[in-house]
C-alpha positions as CSV (number, residue, x, y, z in Angstrom):
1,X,0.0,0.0,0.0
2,X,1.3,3.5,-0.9
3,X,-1.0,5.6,0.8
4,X,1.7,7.0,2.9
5,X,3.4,8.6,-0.9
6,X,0.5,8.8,-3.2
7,X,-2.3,9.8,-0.3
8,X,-4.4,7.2,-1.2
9,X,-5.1,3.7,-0.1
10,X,-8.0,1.7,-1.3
11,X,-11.4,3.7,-1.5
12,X,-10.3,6.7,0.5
13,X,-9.9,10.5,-1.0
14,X,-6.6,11.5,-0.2
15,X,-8.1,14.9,1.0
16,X,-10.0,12.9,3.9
17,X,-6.6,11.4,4.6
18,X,-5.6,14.7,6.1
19,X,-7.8,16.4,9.4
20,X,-7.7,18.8,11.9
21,X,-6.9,17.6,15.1
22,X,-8.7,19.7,17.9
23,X,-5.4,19.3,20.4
24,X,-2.7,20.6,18.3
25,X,-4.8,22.7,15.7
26,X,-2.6,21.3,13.2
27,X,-3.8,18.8,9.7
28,X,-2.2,15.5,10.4
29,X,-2.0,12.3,7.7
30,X,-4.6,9.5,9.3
31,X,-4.3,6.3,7.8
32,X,-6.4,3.1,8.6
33,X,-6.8,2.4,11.7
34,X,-4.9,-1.4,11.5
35,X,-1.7,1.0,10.3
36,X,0.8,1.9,12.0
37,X,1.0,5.8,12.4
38,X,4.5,6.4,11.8
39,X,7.1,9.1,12.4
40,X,8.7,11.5,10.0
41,X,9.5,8.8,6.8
42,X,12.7,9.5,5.2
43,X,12.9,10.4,1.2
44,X,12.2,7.6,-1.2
45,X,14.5,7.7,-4.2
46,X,13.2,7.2,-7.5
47,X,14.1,6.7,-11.1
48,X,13.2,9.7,-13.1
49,X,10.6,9.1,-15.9
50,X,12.6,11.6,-18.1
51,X,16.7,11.0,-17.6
52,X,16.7,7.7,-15.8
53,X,18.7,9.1,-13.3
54,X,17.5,8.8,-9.5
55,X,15.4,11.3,-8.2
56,X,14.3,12.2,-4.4
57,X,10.5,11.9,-3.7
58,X,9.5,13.3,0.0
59,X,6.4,11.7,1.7
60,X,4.1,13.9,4.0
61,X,4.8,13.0,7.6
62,X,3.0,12.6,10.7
63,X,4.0,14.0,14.1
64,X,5.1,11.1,16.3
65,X,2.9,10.1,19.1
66,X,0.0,11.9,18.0
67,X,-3.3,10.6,18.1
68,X,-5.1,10.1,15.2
69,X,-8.7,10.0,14.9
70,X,-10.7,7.1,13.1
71,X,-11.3,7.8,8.9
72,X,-14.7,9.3,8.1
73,X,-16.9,8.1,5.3
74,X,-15.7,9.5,1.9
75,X,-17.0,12.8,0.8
76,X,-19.4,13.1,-2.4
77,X,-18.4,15.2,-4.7
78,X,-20.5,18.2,-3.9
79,X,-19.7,18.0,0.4
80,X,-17.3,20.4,2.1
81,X,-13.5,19.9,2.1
82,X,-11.9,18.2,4.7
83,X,-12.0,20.5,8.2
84,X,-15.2,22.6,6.9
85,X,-17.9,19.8,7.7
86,X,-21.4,21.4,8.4
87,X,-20.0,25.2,6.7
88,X,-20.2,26.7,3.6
89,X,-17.6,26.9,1.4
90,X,-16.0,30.6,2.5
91,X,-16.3,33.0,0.0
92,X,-13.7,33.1,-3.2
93,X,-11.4,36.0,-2.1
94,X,-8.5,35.6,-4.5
95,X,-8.2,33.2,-8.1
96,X,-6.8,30.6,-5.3
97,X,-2.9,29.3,-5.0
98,X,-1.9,28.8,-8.7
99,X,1.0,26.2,-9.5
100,X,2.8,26.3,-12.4
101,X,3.8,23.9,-15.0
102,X,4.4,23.1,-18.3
103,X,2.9,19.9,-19.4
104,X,3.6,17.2,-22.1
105,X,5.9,17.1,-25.3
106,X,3.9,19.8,-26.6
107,X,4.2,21.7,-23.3
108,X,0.6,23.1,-21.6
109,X,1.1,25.9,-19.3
110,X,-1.5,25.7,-16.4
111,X,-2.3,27.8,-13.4
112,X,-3.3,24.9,-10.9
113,X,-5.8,26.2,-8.2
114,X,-6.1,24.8,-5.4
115,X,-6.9,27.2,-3.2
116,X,-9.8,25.3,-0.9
117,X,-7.6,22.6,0.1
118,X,-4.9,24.6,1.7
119,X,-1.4,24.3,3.2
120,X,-2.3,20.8,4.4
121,X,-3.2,19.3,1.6
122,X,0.2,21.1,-0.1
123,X,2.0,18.5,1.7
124,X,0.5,15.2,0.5
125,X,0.9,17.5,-2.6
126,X,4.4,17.0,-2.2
127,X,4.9,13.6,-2.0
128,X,3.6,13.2,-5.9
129,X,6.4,15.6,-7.0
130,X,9.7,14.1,-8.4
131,X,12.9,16.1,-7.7
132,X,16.1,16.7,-9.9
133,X,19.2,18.3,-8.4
134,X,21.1,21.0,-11.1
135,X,24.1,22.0,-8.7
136,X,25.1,25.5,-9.8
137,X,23.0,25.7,-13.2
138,X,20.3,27.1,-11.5
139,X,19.7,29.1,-7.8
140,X,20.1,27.0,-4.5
141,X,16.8,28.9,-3.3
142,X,13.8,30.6,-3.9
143,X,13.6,34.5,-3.4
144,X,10.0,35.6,-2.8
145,X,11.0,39.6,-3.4
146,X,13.2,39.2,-6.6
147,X,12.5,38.8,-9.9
148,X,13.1,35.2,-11.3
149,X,13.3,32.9,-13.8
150,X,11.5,28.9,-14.3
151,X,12.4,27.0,-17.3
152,X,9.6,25.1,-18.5
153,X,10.2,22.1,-20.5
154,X,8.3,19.2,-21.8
155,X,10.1,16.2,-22.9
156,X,9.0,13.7,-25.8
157,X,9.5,10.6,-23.6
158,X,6.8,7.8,-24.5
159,X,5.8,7.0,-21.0
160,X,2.2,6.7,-19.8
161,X,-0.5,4.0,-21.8
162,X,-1.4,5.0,-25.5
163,X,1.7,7.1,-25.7
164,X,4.0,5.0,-28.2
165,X,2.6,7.0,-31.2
166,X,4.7,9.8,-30.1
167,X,7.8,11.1,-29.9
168,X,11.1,9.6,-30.9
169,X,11.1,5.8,-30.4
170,X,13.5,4.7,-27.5
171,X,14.3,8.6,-26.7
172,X,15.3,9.3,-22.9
173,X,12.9,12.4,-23.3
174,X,14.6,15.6,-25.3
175,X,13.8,19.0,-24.7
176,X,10.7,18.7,-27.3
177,X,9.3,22.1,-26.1
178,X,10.6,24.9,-24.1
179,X,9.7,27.8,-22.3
180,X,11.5,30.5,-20.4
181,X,8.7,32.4,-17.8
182,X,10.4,35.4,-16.3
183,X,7.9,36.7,-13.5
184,X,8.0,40.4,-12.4
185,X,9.8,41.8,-9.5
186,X,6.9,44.0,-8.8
187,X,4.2,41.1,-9.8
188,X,2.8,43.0,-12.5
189,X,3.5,41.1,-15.0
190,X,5.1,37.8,-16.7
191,X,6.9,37.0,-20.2
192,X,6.5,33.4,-21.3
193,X,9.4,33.1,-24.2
194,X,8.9,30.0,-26.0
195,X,12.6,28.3,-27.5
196,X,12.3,26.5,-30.5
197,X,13.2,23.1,-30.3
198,X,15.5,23.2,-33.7
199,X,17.6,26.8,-32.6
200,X,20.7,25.3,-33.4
201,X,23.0,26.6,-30.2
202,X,26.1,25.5,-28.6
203,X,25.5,23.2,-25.8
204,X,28.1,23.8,-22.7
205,X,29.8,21.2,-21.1
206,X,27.4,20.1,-17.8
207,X,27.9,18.1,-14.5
208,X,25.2,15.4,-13.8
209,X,24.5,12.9,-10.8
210,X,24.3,9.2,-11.8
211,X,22.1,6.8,-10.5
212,X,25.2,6.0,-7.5
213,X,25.7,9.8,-6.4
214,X,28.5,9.8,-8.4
215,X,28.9,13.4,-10.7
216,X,29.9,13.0,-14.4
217,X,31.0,15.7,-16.3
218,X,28.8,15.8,-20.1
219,X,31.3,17.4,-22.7
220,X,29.2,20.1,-24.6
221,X,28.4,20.2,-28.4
222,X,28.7,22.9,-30.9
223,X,26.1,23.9,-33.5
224,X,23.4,21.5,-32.9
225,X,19.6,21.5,-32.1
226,X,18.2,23.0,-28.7
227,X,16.4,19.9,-28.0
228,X,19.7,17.5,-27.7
229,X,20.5,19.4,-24.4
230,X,17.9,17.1,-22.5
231,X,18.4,13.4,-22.6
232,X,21.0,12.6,-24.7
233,X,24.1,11.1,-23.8
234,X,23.1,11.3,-19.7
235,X,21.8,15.1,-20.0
236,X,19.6,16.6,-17.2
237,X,17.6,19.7,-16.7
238,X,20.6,21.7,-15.4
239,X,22.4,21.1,-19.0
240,X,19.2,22.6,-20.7
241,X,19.5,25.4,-17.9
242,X,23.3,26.2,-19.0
243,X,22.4,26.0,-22.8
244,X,19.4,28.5,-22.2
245,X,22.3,30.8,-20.2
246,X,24.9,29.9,-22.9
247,X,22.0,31.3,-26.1
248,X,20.3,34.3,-24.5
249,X,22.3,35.4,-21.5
250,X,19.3,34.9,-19.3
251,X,19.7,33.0,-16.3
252,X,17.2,30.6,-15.2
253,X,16.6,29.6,-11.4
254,X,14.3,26.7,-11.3
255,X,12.9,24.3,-13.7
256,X,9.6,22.6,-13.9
257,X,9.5,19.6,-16.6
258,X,6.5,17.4,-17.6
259,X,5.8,14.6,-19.9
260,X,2.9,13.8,-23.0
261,X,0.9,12.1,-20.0
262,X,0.4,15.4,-18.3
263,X,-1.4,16.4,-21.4
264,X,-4.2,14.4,-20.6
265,X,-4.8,13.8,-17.3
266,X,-4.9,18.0,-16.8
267,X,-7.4,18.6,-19.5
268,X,-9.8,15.9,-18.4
269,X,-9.4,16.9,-15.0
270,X,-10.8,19.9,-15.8
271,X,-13.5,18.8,-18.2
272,X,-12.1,19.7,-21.2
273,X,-10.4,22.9,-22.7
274,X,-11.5,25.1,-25.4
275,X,-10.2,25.4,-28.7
276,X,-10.6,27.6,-31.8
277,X,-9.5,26.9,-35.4
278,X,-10.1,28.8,-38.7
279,X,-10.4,26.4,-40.8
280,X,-11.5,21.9,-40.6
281,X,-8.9,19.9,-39.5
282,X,-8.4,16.7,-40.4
283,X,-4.7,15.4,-39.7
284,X,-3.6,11.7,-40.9
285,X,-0.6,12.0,-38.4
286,X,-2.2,13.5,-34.9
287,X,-5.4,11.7,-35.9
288,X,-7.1,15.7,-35.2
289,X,-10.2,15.9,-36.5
290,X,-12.1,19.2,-35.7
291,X,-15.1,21.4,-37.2
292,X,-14.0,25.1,-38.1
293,X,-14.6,27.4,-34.9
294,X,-14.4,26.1,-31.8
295,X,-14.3,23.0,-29.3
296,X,-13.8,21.4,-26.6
297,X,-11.1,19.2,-26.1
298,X,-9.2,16.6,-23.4
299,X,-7.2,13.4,-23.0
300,X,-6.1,12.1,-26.3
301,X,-7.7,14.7,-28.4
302,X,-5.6,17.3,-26.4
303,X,-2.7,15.8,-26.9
304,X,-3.1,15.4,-30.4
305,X,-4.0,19.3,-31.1
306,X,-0.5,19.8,-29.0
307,X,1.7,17.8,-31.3
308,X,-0.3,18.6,-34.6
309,X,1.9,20.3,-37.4
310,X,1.0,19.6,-40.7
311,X,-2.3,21.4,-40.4
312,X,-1.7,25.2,-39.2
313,X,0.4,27.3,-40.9
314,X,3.7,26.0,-43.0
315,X,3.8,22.6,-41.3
316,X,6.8,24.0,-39.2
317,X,7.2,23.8,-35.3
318,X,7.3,27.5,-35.3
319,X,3.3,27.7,-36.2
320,X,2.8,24.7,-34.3
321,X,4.4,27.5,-31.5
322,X,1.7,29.7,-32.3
323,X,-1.1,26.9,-31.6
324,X,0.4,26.0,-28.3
325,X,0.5,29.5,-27.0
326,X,-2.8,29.9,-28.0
327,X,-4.2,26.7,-26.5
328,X,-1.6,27.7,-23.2
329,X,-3.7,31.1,-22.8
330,X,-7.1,29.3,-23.1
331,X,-6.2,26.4,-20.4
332,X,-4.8,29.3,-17.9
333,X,-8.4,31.0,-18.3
334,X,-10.2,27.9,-17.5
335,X,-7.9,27.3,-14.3
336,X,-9.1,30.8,-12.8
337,X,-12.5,30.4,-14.1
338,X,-15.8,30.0,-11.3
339,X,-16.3,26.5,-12.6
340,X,-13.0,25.8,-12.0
341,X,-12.4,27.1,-8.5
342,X,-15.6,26.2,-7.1
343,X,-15.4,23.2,-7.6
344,X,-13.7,21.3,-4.7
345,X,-13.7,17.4,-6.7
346,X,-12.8,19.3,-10.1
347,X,-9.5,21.2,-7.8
348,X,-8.7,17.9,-6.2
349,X,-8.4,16.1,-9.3
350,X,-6.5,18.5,-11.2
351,X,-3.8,19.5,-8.1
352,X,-3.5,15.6,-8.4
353,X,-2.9,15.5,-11.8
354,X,-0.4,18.4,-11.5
355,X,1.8,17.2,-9.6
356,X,2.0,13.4,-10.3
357,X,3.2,14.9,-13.8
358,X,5.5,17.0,-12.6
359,X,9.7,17.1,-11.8
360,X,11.1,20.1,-10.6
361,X,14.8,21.2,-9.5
362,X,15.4,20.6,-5.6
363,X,15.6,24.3,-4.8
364,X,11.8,24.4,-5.0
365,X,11.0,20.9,-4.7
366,X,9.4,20.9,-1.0
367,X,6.1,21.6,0.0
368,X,7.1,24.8,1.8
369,X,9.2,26.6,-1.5
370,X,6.3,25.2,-3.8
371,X,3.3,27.3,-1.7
372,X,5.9,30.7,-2.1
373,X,6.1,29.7,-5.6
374,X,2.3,29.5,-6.1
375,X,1.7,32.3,-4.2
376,X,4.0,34.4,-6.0
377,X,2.7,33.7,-9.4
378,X,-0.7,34.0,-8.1
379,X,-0.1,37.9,-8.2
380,X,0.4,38.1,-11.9
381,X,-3.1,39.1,-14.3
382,X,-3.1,36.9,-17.3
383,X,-3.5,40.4,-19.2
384,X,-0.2,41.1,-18.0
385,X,1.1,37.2,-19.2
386,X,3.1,38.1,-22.7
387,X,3.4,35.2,-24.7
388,X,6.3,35.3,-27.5
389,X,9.3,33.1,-29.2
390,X,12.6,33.8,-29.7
391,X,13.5,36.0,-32.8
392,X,14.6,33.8,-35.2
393,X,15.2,33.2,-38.7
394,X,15.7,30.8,-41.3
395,X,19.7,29.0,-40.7
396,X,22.0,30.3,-43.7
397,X,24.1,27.3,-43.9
398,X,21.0,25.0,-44.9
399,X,19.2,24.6,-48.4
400,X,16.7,23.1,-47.3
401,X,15.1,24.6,-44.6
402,X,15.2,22.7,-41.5
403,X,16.7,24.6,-38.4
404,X,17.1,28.5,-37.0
405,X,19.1,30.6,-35.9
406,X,19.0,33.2,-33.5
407,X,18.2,37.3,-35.3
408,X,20.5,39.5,-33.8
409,X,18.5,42.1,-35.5
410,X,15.4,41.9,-32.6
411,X,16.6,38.6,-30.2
412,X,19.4,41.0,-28.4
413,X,16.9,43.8,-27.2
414,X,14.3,40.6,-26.2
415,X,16.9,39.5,-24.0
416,X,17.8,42.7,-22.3
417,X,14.3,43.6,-21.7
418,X,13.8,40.1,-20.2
419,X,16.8,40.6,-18.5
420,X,16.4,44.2,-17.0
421,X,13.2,43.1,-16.2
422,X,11.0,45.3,-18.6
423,X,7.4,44.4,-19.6
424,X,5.8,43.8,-23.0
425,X,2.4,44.4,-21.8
426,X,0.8,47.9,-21.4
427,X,4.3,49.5,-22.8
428,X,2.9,52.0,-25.0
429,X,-0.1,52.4,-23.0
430,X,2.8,53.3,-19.6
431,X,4.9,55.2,-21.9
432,X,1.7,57.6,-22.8
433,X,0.5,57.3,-19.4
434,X,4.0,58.5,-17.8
435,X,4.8,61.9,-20.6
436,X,1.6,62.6,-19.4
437,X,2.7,62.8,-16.3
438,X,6.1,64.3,-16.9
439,X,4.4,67.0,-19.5
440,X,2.2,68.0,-16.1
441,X,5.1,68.4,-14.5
442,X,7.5,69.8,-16.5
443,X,5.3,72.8,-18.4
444,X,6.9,74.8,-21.0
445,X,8.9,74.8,-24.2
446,X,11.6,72.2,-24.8
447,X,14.7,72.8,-27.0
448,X,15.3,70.5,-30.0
449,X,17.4,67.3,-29.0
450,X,20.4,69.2,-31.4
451,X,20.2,71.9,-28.6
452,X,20.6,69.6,-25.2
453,X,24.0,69.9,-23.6
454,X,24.4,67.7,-21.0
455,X,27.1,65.6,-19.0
456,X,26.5,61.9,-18.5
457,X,28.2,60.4,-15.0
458,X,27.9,56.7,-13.7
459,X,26.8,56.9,-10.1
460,X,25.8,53.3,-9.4
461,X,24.7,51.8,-12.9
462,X,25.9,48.7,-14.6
463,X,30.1,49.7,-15.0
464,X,30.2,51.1,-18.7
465,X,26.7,52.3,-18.3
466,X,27.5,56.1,-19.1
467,X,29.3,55.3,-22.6
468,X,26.4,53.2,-23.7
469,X,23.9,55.8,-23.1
470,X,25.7,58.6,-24.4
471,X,26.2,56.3,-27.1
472,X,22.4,55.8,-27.2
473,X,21.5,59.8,-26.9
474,X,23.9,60.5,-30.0
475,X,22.9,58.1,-32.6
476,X,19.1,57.3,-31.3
477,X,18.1,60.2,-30.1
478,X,20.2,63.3,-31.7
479,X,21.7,64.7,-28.2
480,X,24.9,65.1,-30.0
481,X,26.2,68.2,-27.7
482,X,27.0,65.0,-25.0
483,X,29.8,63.9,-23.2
484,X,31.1,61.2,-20.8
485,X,32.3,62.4,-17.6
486,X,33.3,59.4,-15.7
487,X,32.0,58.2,-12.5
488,X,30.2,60.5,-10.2
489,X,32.1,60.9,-6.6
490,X,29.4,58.9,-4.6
491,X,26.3,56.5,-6.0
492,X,22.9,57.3,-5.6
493,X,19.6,55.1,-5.7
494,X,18.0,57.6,-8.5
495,X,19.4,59.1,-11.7
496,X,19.2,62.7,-11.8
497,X,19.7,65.7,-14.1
498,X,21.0,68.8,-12.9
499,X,20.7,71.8,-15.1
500,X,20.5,75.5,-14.5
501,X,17.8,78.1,-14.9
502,X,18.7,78.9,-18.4
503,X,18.9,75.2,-19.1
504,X,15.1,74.7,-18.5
505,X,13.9,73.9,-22.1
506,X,16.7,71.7,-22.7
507,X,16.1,69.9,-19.5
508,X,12.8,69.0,-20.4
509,X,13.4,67.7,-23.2
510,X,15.9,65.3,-22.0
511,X,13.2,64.0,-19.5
512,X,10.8,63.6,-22.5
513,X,13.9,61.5,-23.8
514,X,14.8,59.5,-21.3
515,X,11.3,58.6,-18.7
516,X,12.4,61.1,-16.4
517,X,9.9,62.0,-13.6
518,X,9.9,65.7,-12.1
519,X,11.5,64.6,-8.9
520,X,14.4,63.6,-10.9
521,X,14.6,67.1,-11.8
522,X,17.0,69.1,-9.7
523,X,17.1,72.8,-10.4
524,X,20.7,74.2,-9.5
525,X,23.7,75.0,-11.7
526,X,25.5,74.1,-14.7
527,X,29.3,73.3,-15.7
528,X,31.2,74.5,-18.5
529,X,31.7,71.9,-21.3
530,X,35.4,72.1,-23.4
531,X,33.7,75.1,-24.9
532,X,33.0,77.2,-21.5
533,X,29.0,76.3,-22.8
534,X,26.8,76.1,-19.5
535,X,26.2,72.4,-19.4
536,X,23.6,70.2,-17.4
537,X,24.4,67.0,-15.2
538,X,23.1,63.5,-15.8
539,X,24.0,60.7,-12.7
540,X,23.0,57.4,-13.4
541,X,21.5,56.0,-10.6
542,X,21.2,52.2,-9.8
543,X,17.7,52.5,-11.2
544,X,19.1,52.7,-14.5
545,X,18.2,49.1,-16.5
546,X,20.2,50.1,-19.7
547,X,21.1,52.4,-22.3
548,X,17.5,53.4,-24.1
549,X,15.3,51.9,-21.7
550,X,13.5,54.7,-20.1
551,X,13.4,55.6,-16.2
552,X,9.1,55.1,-16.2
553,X,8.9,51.7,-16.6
554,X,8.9,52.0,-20.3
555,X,11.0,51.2,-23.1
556,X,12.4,52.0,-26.3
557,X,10.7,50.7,-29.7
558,X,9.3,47.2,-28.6
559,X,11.3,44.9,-30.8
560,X,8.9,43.9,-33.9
561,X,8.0,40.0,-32.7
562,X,5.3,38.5,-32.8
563,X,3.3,38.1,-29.2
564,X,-0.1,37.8,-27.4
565,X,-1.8,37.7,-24.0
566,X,-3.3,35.1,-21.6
567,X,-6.5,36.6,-21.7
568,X,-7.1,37.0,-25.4
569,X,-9.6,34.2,-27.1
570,X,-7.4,33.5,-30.6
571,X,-8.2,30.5,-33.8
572,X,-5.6,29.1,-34.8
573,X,-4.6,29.2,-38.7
């Protein structure tokens, strides 16, 4: 009997496993009464589903030498959750804890809810969660008041019944689809960069744990596919980690990888998810067969409008992209609808789901991180959720057209916005928003950007920060009268721009250049410039995020790519 790792043991919910005893105040695990009631179990290790390679799972524990009370009849469906017998369910304050993953070969982002069980149930929770441990590829903890950043990825691996129609035949599981979600600092926002599966990148040389303990060093390969960094030749999740850092320069923290299985156990968990496509499908390969407009679909069918290709678009995995985002943005809008998180059987069934599917990197793989997690991702509006791909384009040293390459026309400004932790929602509607603002503030005529004379000092950005944005102001923006004037004598938490009376006009325009709000305005004097010319005083501050992206949140020119939010309702093409 497992009951003691899965929560379950013969006819009994695993919710009515867990109760509230009236001594301590505290949920404890009660099992049968002819079992034993154990103390604190240790971690059971496991073989991975995806790399082979052994993985910790942690069993919910009960406190020794507590008594636990006899198991109650099993709840119907529409009863109270466990500890709310003879109340009503307490009102919906919030869209519930949310859980991330990303699920299947084809990769489904969900929002899991599951807010009426609570902290108790979190921990059998737990126990169904498989564990990876990526050393120094990603962070050794969570930080619940910084930005971060969970690679998603969903392998190709044929496990699970009905599944040997997909995939690569005897593959350890590659990286079939990937996703890079950067959350917000501030919660305001999310951006869920999809990485196609044939980038061709270099693969860095990683450090994995066998099956004995032992560490093996990987070597690294140049020029190949994305998706080779996952289970080939012994790799893990911390290899696809370093190839991410090794493409983009982003750094991911954690990891969260799933399986084709997870497909279809979420979707029918929740009854089904709704899809929308332009046109009939009827795909030989997938076996997809769908009416024009939309439907509803789970298990199988799911899966099979995940993986299809040959029907939307060019037949290439970049449309195929396009479907999944689109089908990723309806499935988070069914997690955080009423139906959904009313429904105490329908959140059970799906929190099960989730995490049975899922394997995650040790930093975040106990009950405790995985609550902060949810909580955290809780705070972000799916309006605010920016769904996009790498900018890529068609791999020069092919004929016929298989792979990509990365555009270092658009990718590199993706990357630093990702990286100084800039939206792509609301920009142009912030950017508006905040010259309002500054115009309110800063009344009057403004001199011609030919005119501004101003002195740019580092006083706590990034080191090289004033060269690259006097750099910026001359061939972006015309400030040409600019100079560099080294590091300021002390740094400061705020840039700021000094100028002189006479300076006025030309201060405001600078501010109209750069985001600048009016307390970043500090009357005063000037300096002379090589000329003798009165000149005004830029001080980057350490809120500066990087030549050309502007002090008010916004940002230069969003690159030209392709994107879309959770909450819109899309067909696919």
């Amino acid at each position: 009997m497992d009951a003691p790792g899965r929560g379950r043991a013969e006819d009994i919910d695993p919710a009515d496993q867990w109760v509230l005893n009236p001594n301590t105040g505290e949920y404890e695990l009660r099992l049968t009464p002819s079992a034993p009631q154990s103390a604190v179990p240790g971690p059971r290790r496991t073989a991975s589903p995806h790399t082979g390679a052994a993985r910790t799972r942690t069993a919910p524990a009960t406190a020794p030498g507590r008594q636990v009370p006899p198991p109650r009849r099993r709840q119907p469906p529409g009863d109270p959750l466990p500890g709310r017998r003879g109340r009503r369910p307490a009102k919906q304050k919030s869209k519930g804890r949310k859980a991330v993953l990303w699920t299947g070969g084809s990769l489904a982002f969900v929002l899991v809810a599951t807010a009426g069980a609570g902290y108790f149930y979190l921990q059998h929770l737990a126990g169904n969660i498989d564990t990876t441990d990526v050393g120094d590829a990603g962070a050794s903890s969570f930080k619940k008041d910084e930005a971060f950043n969970i690679l998603v990825v969903g392998t190709d691996k044929r496990t699970g019944e009905g599944n040997d129609g997909y995939g690569d035949k005897g593959s350890l599981g590659h990286a079939d689809t990937t996703i890079l979600l950067h959350v917000s600092k501030d919660r305001s926002n999310a951006t869920a960069m999809s990485i196609p599966r044939d980038l061709i990148v270099d693969i860095p040389d990683c450090q994995t744990k066998k099956d004995d303990g032992s560490k093996e060093t990987v070597p690294g390969l140049q020029g190949v596919r994305f998706n080779r960094s996952l289970g080939e030749s012994g790799r893990d999740a911390g290899c696809t980690m370093r190839t991410v850092k090794e493409a983009t320069g982003i750094q991911p923290h954690h990891f969260m990888m799933a399986d084709f299985n997870a497909v279809k156990t979420l979707t029918s968990a929740v009854d089904g998810v709704e899809v929308c496509v332009s046109r009939p499908v009827n795909d030989k390969q997938s076996k997809l067969v769908l009416p024009a407009g939309e439907s509803t679909v789970e298990g199988e069918r799911a899966l099979a409008f995940l993986r299809t290709r040959k029907s939307f678009g060019n037949s290439g995995d970049l449309d195929r992209i396009k479907v999944q985002q689109q089908f990723l943005g309806s499935l988070m809008r069914k997690m955080s609808s009423s139906d959904t998180l009313t429904n105490p059987k329908k959140l059970l069934n799906l929190a099960e789901a989730a995490t049975k599917a899922l394997t995650v990197d040790s930093a975040i793989g106990d009950v405790g991180t995985l609550k902060d997690v949810a909580l955290e991702l809780k705070k972000v509006p799916p309006k605010n959720i920016t769904f996009m791909t790498i900018p890529v384009k068609d791999n020069p040293a092919e004929t016929i057209k298989a792979t990509v390459v990365v555009n270092e026309d658009q990718a590199p400004q993706v990357f630093e916005m990702i990286q100084n932790d800039i939206s792509f929602t609301e920009v142009k509607a912030q950017e508006k928003k905040e010259a309002a603002a500054v115009a309110a503030r800063l009344k009057g005529t403004k001199s011609a950007a030919s005119e501004v004379r101003v002195r740019v000092l580092n006083g706590g950005a990034a080191s090289g920060s004033a060269q690259k944005e006097l750099d910026h102001l001359q061939n972006a923006e015309g400030v040409l009268k600019s100079e560099n004037a080294g590091n300021a004598g002390t740094d400061q938490a705020k840039t700021t721009l000094e100028y002189a009376p006479e300076q006025a006009d030309q201060a405001r325009r600078l501010a109209d250049i750069m985001g600048l709000s009016g307390s970043a305005m500090k009357p005063g004097k000037s300096e002379p410039n090589a000329q003798g010319l009165p000149t005004m005083t830029l001080i980057l501050g350490k809120d500066f995020k990087g030549a050309g992206v502007k002090l008010n949140g916004g940002s230069v020119k969003t690159p030209g790519v392709e994107k879309s939010t959770a909450d819109e309702v899309k067909c696919a093409n």
